[in-house]
N, C-alpha and C positions, 0 to 999 in steps of 0.2 A: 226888441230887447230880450225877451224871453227866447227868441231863437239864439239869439248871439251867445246866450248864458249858455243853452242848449251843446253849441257847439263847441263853445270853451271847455266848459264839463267833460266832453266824449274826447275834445285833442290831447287835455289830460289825462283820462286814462287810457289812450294809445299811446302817449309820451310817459308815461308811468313806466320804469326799469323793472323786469322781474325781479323776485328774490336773484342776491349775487348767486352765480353757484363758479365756485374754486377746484376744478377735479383737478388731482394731483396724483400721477402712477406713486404708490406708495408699495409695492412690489412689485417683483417681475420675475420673473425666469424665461429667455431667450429658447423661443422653439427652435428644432433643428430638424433635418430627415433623418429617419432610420437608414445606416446604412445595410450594406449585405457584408455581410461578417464574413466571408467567406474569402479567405488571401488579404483579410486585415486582421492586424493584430488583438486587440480588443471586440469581445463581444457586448453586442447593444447592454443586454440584462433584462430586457423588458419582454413580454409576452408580443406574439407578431399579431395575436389577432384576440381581442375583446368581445364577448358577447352574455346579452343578459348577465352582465355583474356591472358592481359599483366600485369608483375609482374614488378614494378621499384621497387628497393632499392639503398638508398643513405647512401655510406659510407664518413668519413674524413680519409683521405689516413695520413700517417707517412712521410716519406721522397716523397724527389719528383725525379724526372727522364724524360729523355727521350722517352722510350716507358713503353709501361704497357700490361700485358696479364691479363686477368679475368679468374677467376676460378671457373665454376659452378658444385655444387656438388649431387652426387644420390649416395651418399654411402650406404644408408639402406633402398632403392627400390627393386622392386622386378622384374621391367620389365623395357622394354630401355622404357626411356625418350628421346621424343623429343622438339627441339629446333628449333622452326622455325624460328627467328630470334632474334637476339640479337643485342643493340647498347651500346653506354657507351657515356659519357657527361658530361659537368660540371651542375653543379647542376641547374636547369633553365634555359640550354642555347642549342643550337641546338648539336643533338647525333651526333654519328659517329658511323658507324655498325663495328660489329666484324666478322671475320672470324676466320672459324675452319678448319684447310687445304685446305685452300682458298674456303672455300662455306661459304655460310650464312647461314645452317643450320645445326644444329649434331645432332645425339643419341647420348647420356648417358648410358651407358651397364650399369645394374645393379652392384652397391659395387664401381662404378667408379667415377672419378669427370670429366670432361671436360675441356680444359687448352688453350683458346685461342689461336692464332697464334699473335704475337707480336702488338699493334698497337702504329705506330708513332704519338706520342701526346707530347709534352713535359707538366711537368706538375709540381708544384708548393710544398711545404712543408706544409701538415694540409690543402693541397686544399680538398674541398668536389666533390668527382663525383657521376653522379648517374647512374645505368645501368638498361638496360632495357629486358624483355626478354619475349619472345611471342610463347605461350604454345598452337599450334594449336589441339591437338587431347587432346581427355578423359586423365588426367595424376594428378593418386592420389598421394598427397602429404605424401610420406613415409618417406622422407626428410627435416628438419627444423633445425632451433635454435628457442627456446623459446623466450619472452620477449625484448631483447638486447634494451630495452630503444632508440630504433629510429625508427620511424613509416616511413610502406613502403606505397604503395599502388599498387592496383588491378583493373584493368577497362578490360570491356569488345572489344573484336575484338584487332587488331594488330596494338598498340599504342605507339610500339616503338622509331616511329621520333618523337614525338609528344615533344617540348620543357615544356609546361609545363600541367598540369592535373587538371582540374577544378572537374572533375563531376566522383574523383576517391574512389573507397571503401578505407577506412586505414585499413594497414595489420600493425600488432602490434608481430613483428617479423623478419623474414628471411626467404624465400619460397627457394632458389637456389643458392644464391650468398653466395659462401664462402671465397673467397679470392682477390688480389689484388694485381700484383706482378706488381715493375718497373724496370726501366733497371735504376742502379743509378752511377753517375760515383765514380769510384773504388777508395779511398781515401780521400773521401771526408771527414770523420770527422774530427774534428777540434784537438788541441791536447789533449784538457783536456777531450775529449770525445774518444779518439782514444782506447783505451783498451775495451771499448765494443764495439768496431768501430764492425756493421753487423747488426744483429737485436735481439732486446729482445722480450723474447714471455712471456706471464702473462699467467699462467696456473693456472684455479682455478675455484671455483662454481660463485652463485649467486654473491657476494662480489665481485668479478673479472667482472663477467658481468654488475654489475653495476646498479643493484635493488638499487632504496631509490636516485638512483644520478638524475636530472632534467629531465626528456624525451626532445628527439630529441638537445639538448645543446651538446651533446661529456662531460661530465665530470664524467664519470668511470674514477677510478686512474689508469688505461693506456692509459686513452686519456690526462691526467694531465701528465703523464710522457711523451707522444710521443710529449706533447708542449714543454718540456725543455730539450728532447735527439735532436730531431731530425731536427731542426737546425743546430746541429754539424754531422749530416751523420749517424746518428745512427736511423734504425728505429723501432719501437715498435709494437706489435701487441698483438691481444687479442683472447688468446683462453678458453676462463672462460665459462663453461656452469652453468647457473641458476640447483641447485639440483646437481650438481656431487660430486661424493664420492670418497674416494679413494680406497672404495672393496663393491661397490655394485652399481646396473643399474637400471637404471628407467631413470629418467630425465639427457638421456646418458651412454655411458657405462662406468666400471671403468677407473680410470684413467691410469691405466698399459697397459690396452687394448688402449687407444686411442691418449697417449703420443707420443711414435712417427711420425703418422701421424699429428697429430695437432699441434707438437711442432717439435723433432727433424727431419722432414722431411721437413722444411720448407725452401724455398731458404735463407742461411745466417746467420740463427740462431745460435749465437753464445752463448747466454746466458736464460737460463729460469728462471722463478719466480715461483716457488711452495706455492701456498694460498690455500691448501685443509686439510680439516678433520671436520668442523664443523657440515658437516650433516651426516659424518660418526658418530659421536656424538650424534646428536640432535634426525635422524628420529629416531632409534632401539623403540619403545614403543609410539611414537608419530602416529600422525594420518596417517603420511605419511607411516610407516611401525610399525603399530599397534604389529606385531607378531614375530617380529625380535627379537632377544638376545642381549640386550649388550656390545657396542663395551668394545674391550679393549687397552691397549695401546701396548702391544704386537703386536696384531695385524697391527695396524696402522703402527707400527713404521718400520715393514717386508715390509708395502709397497712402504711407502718412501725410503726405500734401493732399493726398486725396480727402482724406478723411477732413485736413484742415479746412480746405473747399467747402467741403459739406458743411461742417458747423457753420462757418461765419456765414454763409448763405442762411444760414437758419438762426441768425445771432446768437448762437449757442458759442459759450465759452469754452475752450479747448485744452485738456494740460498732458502734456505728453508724460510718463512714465519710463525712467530708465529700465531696463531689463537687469533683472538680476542676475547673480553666477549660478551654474551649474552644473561644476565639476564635483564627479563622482557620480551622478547618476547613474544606476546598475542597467537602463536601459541600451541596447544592445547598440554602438556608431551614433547616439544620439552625443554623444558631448568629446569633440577633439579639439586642439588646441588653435587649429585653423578659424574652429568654429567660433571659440573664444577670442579670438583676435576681431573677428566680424562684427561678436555681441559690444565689444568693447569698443570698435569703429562707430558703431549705429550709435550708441548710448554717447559718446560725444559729439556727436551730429543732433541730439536728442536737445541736448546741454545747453549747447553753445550756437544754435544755429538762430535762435530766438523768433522760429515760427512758429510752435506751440504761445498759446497766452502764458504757459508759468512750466514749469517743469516739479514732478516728485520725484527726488532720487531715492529709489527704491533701491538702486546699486549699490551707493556707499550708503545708505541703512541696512542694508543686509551680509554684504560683502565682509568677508573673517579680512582684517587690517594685514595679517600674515599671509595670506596667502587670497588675494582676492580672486581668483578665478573658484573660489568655493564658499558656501554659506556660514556664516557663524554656526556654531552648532548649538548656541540657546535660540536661535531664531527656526532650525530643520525641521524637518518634520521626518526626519531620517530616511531620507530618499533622495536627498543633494538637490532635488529641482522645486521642491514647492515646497511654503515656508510652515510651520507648525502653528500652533494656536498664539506661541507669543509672537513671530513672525507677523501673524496677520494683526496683531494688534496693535508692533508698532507703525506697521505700513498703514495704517487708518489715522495712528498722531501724524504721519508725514505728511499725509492727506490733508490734516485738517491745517498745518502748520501753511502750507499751502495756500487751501481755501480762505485762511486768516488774513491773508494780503489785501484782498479782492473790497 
């Protein structure tokens, strides 16, 4: 009898569930390669090569949680990266270090990212933290995001406790830090938010990342949307690289190649947002790819099935995004009427072909009713191709009008 009880005792605590744990990417920023600036039109902006100094970047998290892991990325290095230490912190206030299998320091293997060990922080909805990370040896940066409209900074020696930074270089970019996951509790959306209940990931170029929105403010239309989701338990993240295409590399590689990783790989990811084709449109003859052919909608439209391929393989919900207009851009062969006839071909194939789960027309919300091959000009950012702070905010209601279906 005593044994029996014995055994009973021991299969229940084998059958005993650990604590739940809910990680949810509640940030992001999509790494890319450095390219060689050299016969392109845009330079990186970033330093080519780091040593003994410290890199902070400060992100606005999505949903909040319990704990959080950091996620720092070397996916398109060519040798390990090291990481002499790393902290993480609210924005201005004293760090807390991170461990990586309980050391305070890791390699980065080449093609890999590095994924914290859990840390206990409870932590707030659209809190801002900042992290720190302290690059002791020679370590050329072959790993970035472009632009992302939030200035980091760079200081010399190991400045990682260091609350706040007086006497810092501005890095005008992303050196390492590609993600933000928390532990969030499991049901927390609310009802009306409950059908996207996990996370929405924004897939898309420039327009996604957030050119023409304020610097350092948060008002890219997924930081506009992760204000009115994520409240209700739902969090939003951003994986938009400035220049992506959806069949061709330069400023990142296509978007087929790096979809799963940056979207369906993502802790949670239940729903994406597809906002790409405009520079598959715009560079072909422009300064950016002077010698290219072309695009056509054929084309385009095989690669959006690609992408749709991918999600529903991953039961990831899919909503395609019309292309907005973008006549008058001062960029040089980037917007002729040919190409506008194209934008306008794709975006009804977009509409009406009802392979996406739901479509955002991002077109006619943006689109001047006189003259639609150009932007409203309360919506510009006065550049004709990417939309201004109110632009991005109504494209987050169109978003959400959207996700309200589901």
């Amino acid at each position: 009898m005593k044994r029996y009880l014995a055994a009973a005792a021991l299969a229940a605590i084998i059958n005993t569930p650990q604590a739940a744990e809910n990680w949810l990417a509640t940030w992001q920023a999509s790494p890319h390669a450095v390219w060689d600036s050299n016969g392109f039109a845009l330079p990186t902006g970033v330093p080519a090569v780091l040593e003994r100094q410290t890199v902070r970047e400060t992100a606005r998290i999505s949903v909040g949680g319990s704990r959080l892991r950091v996620v720092l990325s070397n996916r398109y290095g060519t040798q390990p990266l090291l990481v002499g230490e790393a902290r993480l912190g609210r924005a201005g206030e004293t760090t807390r270090p991170l461990t990586f299998g309980g050391k305070a320091s890791v390699v980065i293997q080449p093609g890999a990212p590095a994924v914290s060990d859990a840390l206990e922080m409870p932590v707030a909805v659209l809190e801002k933290l900042a992290v720190s990370v302290y690059l002791p040896e020679r370590t050329p940066l072959a790993t970035f995001h472009w632009g992302a409209q939030q200035t980091g900074a760079i200081m010399a020696g190991n400045r990682t406790a260091d609350a706040t930074l007086a006497d810092a270089q501005p890095l005008h970019g992303r050196a390492l830090l590609s993600g933000i996951w928390v532990d969030a509790p499991a049901g927390a959306a609310t009802a009306t938010a409950a059908p996207a209940a996990g996370v929405v990931a924004a897939f898309g170029d420039s327009i996604t990342d957030g050119n023409g929105s304020t610097p350092d403010q948060d008002r890219r239309w997924p930081d506009y949307l992760a204000a009115r989701l994520s409240p209700g338990g739902v969090a939003v993240v951003n994986a938009g690289i400035s220049g992506a295409r959806l069949l061709g590399d330069r400023m990142g590689v296509n978007a087929a190649a790096r979809f799963e990783q940056d979207v369906l790989l993502q802790p949670g990811v239940r729903t994406a947002i597809v906002l790409m084709g405009i520079n598959d449109i715009g560079w072909p003859q422009s300064i950016f790819a002077p010698h290219e052919a072309p695009m056509t909608a054929d084309r385009m439209i095989a690669a959006y099935r690609q992408l749709i391929a991918q999600a529903r393989a991953h039961q990831v919900r899919i909503i395609g995004a019309t292309l907005p207009p973008f006549e008058g851009t001062a960029i040089d062969d980037y917007y002729t009427p040919a190409k506008d006839a194209l934008r306008r071909q794709v975006n009804q194939w977009i509409r009406e072909s009802n392979e996406f789960d739901a479509v955002a027309d991002m077109d006619v919300l943006l689109r001047d009713p006189q003259q639609p091959s150009r932007m409203q000009p309360r919506y510009d950012s006065g550049d004709h191709l990417h939309p201004g702070d109110a632009g991005y905010e109504a494209m987050a209601a169109e978003a959400v009008r959207v996700l309200s279906r589901y």
